[in-house]
LOPA-553767 format. One line per 5 residues: number of its first residue (from 1); their letters; for each residue x negated, z negated, y negated of C-alpha. Coordinates in pm, 1 decimal. Example, Ala and Ser with C-alpha at 12.3 -4.5 7.8 and 13.67 -1.06 7.14 Angstrom:
REM residues 2
1 = as = -1230.0/-780.0/450.0  -1367.0/-714.0/106.0
This chain:
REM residues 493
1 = xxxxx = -7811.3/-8328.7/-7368.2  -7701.1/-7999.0/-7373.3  -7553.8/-8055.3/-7034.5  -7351.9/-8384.6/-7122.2  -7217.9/-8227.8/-7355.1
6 = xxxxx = -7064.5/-7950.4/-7188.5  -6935.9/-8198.1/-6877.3  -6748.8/-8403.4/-7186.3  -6561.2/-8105.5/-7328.1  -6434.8/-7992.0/-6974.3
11 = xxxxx = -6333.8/-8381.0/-6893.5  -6150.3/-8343.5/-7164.0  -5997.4/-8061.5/-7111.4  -5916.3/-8131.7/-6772.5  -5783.5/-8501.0/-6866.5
16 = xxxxx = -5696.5/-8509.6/-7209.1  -5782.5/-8846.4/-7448.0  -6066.3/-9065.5/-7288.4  -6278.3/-9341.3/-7398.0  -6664.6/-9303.9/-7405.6
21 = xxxxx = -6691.4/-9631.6/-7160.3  -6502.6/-9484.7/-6929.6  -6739.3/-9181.2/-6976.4  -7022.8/-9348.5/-6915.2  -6888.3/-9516.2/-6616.3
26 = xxxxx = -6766.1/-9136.0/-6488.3  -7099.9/-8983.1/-6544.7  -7312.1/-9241.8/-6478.9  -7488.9/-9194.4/-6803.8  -7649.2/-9507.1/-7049.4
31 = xxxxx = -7288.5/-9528.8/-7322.6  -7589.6/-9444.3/-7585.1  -7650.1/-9140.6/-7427.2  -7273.2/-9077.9/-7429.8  -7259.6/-9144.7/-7798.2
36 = xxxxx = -7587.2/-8926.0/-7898.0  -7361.5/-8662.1/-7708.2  -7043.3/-8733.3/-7923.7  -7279.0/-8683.8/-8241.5  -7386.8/-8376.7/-8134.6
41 = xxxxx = -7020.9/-8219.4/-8035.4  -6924.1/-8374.6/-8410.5  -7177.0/-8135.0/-8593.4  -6978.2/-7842.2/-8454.9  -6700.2/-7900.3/-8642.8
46 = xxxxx = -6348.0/-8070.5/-8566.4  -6386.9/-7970.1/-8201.9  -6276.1/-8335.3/-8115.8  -6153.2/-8651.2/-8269.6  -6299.5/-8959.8/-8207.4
51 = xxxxx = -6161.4/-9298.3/-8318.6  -6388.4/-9598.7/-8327.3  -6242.2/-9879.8/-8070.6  -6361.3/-10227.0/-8104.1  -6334.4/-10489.4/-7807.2
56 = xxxxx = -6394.7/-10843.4/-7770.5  -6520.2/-10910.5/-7437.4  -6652.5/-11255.6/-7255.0  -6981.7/-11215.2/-7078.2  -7210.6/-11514.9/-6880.9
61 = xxxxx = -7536.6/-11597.7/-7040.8  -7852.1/-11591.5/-6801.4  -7794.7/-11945.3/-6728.5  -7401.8/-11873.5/-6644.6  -7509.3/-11579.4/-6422.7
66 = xxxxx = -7758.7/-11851.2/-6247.2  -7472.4/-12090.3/-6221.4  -7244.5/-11869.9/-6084.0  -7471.0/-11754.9/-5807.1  -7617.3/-12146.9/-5736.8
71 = xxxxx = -7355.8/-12386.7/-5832.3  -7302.2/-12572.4/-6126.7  -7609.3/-12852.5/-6238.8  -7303.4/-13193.9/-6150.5  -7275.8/-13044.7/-5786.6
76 = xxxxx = -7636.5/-12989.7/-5725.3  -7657.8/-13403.3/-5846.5  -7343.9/-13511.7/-5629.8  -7545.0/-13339.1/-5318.9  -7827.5/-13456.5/-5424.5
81 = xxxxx = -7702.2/-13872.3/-5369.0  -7726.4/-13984.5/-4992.8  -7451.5/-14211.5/-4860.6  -7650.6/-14555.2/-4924.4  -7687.4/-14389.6/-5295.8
86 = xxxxx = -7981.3/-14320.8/-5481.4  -8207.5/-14473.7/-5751.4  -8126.7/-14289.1/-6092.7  -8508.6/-14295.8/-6190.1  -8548.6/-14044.7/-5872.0
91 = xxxxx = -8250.0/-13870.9/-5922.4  -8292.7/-13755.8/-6285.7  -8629.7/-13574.9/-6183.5  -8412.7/-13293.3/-6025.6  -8377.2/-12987.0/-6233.5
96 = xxxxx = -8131.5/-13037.6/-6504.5  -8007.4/-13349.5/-6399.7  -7930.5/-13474.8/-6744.8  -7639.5/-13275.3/-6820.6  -7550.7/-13252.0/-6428.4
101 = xxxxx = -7563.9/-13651.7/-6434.3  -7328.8/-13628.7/-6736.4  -7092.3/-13445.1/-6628.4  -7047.7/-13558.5/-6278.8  -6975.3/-13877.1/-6441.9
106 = xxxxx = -6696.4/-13717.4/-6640.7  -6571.8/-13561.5/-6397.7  -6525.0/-13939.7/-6167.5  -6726.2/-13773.3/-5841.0  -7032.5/-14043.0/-5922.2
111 = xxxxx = -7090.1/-14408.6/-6011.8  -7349.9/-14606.2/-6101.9  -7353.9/-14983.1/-5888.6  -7535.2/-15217.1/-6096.9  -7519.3/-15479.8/-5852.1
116 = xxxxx = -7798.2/-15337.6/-5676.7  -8186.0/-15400.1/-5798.1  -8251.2/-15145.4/-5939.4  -7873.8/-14986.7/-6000.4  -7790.8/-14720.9/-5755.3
121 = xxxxx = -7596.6/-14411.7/-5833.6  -7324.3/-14349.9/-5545.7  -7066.9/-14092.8/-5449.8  -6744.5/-14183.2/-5591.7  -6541.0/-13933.1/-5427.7
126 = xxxxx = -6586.2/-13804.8/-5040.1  -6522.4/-13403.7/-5155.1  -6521.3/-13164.3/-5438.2  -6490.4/-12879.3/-5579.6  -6702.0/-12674.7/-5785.8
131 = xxxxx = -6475.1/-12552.4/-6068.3  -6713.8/-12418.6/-6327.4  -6901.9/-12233.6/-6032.5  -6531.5/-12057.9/-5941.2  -6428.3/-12025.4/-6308.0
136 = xxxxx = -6745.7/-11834.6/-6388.7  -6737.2/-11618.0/-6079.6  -6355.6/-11515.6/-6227.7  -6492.2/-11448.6/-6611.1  -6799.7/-11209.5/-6479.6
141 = xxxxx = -6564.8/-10976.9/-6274.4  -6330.7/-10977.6/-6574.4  -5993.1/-11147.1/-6397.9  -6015.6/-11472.4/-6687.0  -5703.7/-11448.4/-6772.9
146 = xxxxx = -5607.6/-11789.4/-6566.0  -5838.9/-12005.3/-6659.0  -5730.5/-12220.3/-6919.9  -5877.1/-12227.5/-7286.5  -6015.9/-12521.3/-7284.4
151 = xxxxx = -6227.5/-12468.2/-6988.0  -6373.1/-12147.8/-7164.5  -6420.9/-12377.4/-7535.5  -6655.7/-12574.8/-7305.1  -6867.3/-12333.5/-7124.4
156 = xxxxx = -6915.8/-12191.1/-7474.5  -7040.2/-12503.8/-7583.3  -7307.1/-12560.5/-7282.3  -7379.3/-12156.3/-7409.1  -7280.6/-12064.2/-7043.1
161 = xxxxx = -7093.3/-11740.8/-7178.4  -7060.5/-11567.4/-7517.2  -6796.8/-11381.4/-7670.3  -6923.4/-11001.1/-7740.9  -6784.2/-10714.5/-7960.2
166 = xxxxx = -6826.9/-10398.8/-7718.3  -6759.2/-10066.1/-7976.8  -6693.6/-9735.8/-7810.9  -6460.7/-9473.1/-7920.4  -6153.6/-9326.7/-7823.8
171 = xxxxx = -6186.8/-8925.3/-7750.4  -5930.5/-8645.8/-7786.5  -5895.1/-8229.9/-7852.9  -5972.0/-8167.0/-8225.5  -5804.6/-7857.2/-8415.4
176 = xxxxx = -6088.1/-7623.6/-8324.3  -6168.1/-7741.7/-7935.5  -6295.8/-7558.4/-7719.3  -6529.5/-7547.6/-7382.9  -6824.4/-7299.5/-7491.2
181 = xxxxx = -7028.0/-7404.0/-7859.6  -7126.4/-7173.4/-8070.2  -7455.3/-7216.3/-8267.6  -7470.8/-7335.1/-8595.2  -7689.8/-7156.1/-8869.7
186 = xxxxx = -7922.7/-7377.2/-9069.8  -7992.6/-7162.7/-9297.0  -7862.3/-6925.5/-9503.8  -8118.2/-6589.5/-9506.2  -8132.5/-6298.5/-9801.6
191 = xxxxx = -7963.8/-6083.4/-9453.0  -7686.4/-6276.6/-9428.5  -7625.2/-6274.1/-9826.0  -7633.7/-5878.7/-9814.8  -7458.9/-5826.3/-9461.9
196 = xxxxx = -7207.4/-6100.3/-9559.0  -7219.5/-6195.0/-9201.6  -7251.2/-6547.7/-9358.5  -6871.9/-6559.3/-9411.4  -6813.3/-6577.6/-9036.0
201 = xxxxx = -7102.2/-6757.5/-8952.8  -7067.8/-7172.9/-8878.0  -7328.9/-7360.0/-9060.0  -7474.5/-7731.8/-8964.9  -7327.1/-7943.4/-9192.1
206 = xxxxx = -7612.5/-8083.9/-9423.3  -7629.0/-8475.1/-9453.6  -7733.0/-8557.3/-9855.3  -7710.3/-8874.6/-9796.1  -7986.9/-8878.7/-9530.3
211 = xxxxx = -8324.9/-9037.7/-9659.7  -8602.5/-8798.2/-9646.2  -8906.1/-8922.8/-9429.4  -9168.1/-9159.1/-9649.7  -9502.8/-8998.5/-9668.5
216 = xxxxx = -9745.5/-9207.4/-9474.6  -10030.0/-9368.2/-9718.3  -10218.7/-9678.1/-9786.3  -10179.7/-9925.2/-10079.9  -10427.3/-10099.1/-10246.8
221 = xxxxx = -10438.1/-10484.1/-10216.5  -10408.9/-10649.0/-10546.6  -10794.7/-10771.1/-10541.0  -10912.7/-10390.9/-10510.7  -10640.2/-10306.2/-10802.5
226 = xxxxx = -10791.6/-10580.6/-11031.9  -11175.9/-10495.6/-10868.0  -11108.8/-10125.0/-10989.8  -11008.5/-10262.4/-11343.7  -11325.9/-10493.9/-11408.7
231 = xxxxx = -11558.5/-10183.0/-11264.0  -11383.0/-9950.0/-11539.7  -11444.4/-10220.8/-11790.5  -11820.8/-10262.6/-11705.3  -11880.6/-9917.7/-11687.8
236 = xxxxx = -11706.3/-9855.4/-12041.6  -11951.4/-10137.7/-12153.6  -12234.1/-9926.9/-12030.4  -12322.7/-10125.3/-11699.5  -12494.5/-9938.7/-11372.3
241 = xxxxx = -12372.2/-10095.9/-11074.7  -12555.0/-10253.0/-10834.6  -12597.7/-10243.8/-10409.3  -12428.2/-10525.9/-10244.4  -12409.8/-10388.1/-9912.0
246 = xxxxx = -12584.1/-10668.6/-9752.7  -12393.4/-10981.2/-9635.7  -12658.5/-11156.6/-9500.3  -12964.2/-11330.0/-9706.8  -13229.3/-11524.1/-9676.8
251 = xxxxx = -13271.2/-11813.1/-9814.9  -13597.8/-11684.6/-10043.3  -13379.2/-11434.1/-10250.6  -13050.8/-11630.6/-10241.9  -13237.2/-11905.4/-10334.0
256 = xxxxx = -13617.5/-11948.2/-10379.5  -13634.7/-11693.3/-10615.6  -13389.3/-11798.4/-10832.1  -13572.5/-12137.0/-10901.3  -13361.5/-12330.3/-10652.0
261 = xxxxx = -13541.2/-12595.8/-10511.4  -13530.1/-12619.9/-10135.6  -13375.3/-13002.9/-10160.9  -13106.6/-12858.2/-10362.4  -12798.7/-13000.9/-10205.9
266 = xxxxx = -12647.2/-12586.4/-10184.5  -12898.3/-12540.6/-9914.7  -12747.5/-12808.2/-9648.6  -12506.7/-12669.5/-9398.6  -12221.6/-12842.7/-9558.9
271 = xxxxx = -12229.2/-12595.6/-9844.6  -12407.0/-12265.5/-9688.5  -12323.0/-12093.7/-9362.4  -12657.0/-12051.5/-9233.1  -12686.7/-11721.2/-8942.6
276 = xxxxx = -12828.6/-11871.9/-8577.5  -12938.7/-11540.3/-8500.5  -13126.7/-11346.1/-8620.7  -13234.1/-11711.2/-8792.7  -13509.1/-11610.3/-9026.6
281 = xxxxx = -13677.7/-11355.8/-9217.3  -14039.5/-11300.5/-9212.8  -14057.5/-10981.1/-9495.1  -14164.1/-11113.0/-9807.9  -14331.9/-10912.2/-10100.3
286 = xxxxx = -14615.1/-11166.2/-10049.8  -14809.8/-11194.5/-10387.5  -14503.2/-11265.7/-10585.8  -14392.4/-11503.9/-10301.0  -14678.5/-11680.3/-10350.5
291 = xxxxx = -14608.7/-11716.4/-10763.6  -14296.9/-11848.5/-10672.6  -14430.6/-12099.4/-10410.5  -14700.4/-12205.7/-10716.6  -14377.6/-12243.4/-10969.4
296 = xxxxx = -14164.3/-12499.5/-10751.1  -14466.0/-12691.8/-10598.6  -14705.8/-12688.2/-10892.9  -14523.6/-12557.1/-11237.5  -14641.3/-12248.3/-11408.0
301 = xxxxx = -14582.2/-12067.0/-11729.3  -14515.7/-12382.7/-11942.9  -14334.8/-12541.5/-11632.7  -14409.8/-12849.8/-11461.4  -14191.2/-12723.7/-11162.5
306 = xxxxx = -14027.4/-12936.3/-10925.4  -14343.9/-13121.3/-10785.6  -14314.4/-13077.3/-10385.5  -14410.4/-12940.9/-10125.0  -14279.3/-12578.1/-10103.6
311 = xxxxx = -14232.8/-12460.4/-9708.3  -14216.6/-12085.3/-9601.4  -13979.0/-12209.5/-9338.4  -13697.1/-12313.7/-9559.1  -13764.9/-11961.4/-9744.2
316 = xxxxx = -13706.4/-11806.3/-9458.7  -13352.1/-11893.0/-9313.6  -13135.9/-11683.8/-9289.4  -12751.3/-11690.5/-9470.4  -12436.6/-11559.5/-9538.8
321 = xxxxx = -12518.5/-11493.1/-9923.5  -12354.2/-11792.0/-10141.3  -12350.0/-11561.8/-10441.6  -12429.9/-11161.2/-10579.7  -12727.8/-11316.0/-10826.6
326 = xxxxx = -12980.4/-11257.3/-10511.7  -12885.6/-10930.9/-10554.0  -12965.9/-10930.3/-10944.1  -13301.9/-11115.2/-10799.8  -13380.4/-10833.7/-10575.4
331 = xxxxx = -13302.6/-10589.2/-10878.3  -13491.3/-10774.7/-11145.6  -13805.8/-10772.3/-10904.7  -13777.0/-10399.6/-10874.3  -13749.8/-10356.1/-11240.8
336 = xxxxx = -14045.3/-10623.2/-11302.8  -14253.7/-10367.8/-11101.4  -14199.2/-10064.7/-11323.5  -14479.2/-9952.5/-11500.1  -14323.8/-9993.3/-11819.3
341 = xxxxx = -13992.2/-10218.2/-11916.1  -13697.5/-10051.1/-12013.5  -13356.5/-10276.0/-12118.7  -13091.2/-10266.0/-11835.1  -12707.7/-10362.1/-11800.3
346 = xxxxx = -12651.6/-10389.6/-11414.1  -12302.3/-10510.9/-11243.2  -12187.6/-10601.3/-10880.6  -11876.9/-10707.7/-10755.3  -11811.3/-10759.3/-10376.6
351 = xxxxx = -11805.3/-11043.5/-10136.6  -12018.6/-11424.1/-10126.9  -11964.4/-11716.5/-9852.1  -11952.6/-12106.7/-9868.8  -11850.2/-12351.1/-9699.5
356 = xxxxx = -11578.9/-12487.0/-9909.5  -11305.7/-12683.2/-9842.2  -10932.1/-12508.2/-9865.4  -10673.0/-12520.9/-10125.1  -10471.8/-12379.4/-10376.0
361 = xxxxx = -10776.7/-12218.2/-10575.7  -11049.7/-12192.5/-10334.4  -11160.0/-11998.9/-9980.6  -11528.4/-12008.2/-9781.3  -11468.3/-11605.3/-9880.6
366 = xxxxx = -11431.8/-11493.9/-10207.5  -11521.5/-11208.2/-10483.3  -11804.7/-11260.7/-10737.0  -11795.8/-11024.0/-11010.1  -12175.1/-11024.5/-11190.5
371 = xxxxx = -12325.3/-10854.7/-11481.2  -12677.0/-10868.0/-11575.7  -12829.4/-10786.1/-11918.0  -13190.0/-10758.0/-11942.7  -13416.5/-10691.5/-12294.7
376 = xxxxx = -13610.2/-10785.3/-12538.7  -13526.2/-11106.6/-12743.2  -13157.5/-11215.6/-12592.5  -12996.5/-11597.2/-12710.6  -12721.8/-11767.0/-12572.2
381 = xxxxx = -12555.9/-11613.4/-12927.6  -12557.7/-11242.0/-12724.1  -12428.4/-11375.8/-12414.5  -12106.5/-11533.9/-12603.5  -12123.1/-11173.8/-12780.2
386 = xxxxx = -12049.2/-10998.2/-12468.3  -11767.6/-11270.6/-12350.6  -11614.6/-11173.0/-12694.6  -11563.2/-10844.8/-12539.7  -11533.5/-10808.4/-12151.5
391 = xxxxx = -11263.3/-11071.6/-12171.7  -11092.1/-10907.7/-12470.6  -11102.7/-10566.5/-12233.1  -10928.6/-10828.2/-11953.9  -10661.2/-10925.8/-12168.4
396 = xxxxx = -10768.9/-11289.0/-12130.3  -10786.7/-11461.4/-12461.6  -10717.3/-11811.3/-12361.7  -11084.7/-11916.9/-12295.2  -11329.7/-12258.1/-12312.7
401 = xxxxx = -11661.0/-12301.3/-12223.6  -11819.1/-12606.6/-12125.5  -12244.7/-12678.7/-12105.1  -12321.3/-12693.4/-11759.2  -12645.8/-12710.8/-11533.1
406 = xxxxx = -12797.8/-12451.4/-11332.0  -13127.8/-12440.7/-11167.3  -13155.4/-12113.7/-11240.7  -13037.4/-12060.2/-11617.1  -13100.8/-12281.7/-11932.1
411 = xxxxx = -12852.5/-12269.1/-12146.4  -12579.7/-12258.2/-11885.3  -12221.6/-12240.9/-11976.6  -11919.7/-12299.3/-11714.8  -11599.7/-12028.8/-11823.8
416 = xxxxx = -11224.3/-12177.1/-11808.1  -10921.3/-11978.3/-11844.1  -10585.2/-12151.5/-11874.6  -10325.0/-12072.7/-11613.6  -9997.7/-12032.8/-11653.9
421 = xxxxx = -9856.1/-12056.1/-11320.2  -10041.0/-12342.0/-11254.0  -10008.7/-12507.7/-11606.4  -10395.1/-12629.3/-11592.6  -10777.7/-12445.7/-11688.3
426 = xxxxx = -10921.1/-12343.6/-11456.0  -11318.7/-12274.6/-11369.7  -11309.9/-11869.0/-11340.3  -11705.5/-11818.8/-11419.8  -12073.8/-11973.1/-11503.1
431 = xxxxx = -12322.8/-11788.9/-11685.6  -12646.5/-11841.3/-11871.7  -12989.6/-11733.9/-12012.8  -13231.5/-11705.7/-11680.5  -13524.1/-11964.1/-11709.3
436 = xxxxx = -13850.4/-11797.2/-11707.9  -13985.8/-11988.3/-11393.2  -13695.2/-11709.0/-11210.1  -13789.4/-11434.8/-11447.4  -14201.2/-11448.8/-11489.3
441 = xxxxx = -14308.1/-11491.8/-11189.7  -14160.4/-11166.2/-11114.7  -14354.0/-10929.7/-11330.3  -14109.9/-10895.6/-11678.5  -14286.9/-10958.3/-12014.0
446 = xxxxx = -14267.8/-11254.3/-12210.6  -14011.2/-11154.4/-12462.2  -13791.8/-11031.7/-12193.5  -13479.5/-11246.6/-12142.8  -13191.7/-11196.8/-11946.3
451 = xxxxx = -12813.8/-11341.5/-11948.5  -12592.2/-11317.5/-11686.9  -12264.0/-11445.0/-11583.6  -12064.6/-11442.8/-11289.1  -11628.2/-11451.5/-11225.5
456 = xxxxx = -11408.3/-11500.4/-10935.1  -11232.9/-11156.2/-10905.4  -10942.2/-11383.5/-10732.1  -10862.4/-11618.1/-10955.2  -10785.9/-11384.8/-11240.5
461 = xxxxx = -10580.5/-11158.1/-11007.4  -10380.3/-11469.7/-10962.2  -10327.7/-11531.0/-11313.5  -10221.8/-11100.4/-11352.9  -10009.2/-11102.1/-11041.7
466 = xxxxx = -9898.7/-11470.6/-11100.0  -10014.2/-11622.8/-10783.0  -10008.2/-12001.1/-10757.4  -10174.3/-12038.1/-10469.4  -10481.9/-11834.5/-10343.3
471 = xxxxx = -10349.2/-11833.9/-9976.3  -10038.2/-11601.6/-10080.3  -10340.0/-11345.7/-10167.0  -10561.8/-11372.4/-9918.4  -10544.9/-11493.5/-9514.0
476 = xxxxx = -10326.5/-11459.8/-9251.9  -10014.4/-11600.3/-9427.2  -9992.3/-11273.9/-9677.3  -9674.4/-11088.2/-9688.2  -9765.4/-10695.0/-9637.5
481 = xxxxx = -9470.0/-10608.9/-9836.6  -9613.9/-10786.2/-10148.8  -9945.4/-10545.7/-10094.3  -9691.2/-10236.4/-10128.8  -9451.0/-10366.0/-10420.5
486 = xxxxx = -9773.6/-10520.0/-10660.8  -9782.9/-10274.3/-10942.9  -10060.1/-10089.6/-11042.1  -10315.3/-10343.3/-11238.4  -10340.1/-10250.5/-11610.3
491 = xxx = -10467.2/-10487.8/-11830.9  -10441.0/-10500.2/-12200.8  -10720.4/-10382.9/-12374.8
């Protein structure tokens, strides 16, 4: 660069005023590099002028340039026709024969004799000449200036040439020119201050209008925003959070040991995504496997159960886990096995897998938010208790519950929070009281109850972040820039 720029100041002090094209052409350099060399010369002061030059200039596309070397497409069809003429079924399989065929028949050199079976297209004319071939030739060396407007309206339309704006600027001698360059101070040092050298000195001219350079960093998607909300929340409420580091299940804790029978319709394929390898699990605490095979096939603690014929095979499959509560299983067992009971509040919120069907509010991956309350003595009364307040901590008061089954919990209670965007309720949770066929066959005392509930972390980040439709959140359609400009979530508490 240095270089360049030295070989411009003596051109133009050897030539006087010059255009940077004409530079470019003279050194052989790309005109970029020519102009990275002008901004260079310009931060040394007014050692030359430069005055921006705009030109309109007519260039051939890539199908011009092939045109212009080949022919044009109605020649290549009027060589194409043999002097008994040709049927046009064969001759519009040529390459661009369409607009060839079209304009051949404009121009009068073909016709098409319908007398014949089928019609044959014929040479009209014994010679001619290829015009837009000649005319193009003309425009790419730059001598257009006889062909007539018309002509060039029409290769504009068929996008054979387009009209560009080529900028360059026009160079000449500023007030302070000269062929050696002096370097410019940056900065301005405690010696210069004291010496007063600075007052002789040529400083870079600072730019304050330059941006300064973004720090690179991450940004948190919406979900983890909302996600670190509802942790805060269950933590404040006194909650211990849970291990959900495990994606894949089997089928005893996801569902067996929740009290789901194995013809439940959430075990077929069309609802679970069942893993082909490794396909099943063969770990099982075995004594409290086989309390839970007695409960579904048999009953048990003032159960009848379900009355069939339990199979270790159907325990066994493996899964991607449909929800968190086989987690809560898992922990409830290890609690059950404690020498002595102690009340717990336990929370997990990460990802669960089904097989659903698309739309507007649902995905086959999704966030569960849980939280599990063990003791002494709980009633459905409690659970509501606790609704009262972790949805007063979201900020969601517009709530409706509605009695729902579970195999799993008795009462059960389906959650619905109205949303705006979407002007309808919408299912954002289930909870209830866990039956003891889930909870006694694991170990826990009587009088120990649980309630538990579970939420959709998405749906209520669509109702804070006003989301309509779930696929604007999450999948492959998501704007990045909408993961950068979300604001921070804060709900009101």
């Amino acid at each position: 660069m240095a270089q360049l720029t030295e070989n411009i100041l003596k051109y133009l002090s050897e030539n006087g005023n010059v255009n940077t094209l004409i530079l470019a052409a003279h050194f052989e350099e790309d005109h970029q590099k020519i102009i990275g060399a002008l901004k260079s010369l310009q931060a040394y002061g007014n050692l030359i002028e430069a005055e921006p030059v705009s030109e309109k200039r007519i260039e051939l596309t890539e199908e011009g340039k092939h045109i212009a070397e080949n022919g044009s497409y109605e020649v290549h069809i009027y060589k194409a026709i043999p002097e008994n003429g040709i049927a046009q079924s064969e001759l519009m399989k040529l390459a661009n024969a369409k607009i060839g065929f079209s304009k051949a028949m404009s121009a009068g050199w073909i016709l098409v004799d319908k007398s014949s079976t089928p019609p044959l297209v014929k040479k009209k004319v014994a010679e001619i000449f290829d015009t837009v071939q000649e005319h193009l030739k003309k425009l790419a060396s730059g001598d257009g200036s006889t062909i007539p407007d018309k002509d060039k309206q029409e290769y504009k339309k068929r996008k054979l040439i387009q009209e560009v704006v080529v900028k360059s600027f026009s160079l000449s001698k500023g007030a302070e020119f000269s062929l050696t360059l002096s370097k410019l101070e940056t900065d301005l040092t405690t010696e210069m201050l004291t010496s007063g050298s600075w007052k002789t000195l040529k400083f870079k001219e600072y730019n304050f209008d330059a941006l300064g350079v973004p720090p690179e960093c991450g940004y948190l998607h919406p979900l983890l925003k909302v996600r670190s909300e509802f942790r805060q929340i269950f933590l404040e409420m006194g909650f211990s959070e849970m291990p959900t580091n495990n994606y894949i299940e089997n089928s005893f804790w996801n569902f067996d040991a929740l009290f789901q029978p194995q013809q439940h319709p959430a075990r077929d394929a069309h609802d679970t995504f069942f893993i082909s390898d490794p396909k099943i699990s063969t770990k099982f605490p075995q004594d409290y496997m086989e309390r839970v095979k007695k409960v579904h096939s048999k009953g048990g603690y003032g159960s009848q159960g379900y009355g069939y014929d339990w199979k270790i095979e159907e325990a066994q499959k493996n899964l991607l886990r449909t929800h968190t509560t086989a987690v809560s299983a898992r922990m409830l067992y290890k609690v059950a096995q404690q020498k002595e009971f102690k009340p717990i509040k336990l929370f997990s919120i990460d990802k669960v897998f089904r097989n659903e069907t698309l739309d507007a509010t649902h995905l086959a991956e999704f966030h569960q938010v849980e939280g599990v309350i063990a003791d002494y003595n709980l009633t459905l009364g409690d659970l509501i208790g606790v609704f009262a307040e972790f949805f007063r901590k979201l900020g969601i008061t517009q709530l409706e519950f509605k009695p729902a089954y579970n195999p799993y919990t008795e009462p059960s209670m389906e959650i619905f929070c109205f949303h705006p965007g979407l002007g309808k309720w919408i299912e954002i949770g289930n909870s209830g009281v866990f039956r003891p066929e889930m909870l006694l066959p694991m170990g826990l005392p009587e009088d120990v109850c649980v309630i538990a509930w579970g939420l959709s972390l998405e749906r209520p980040t669509m109702i804070k972040y006003g989301f309509n439709n779930i696929r604007d959140l999450v999948g492959p359609k998501v704007d990045l820039d909408m993961v950068q400009r979300s604001p921070i979530c804060r709900l009101n508490k």
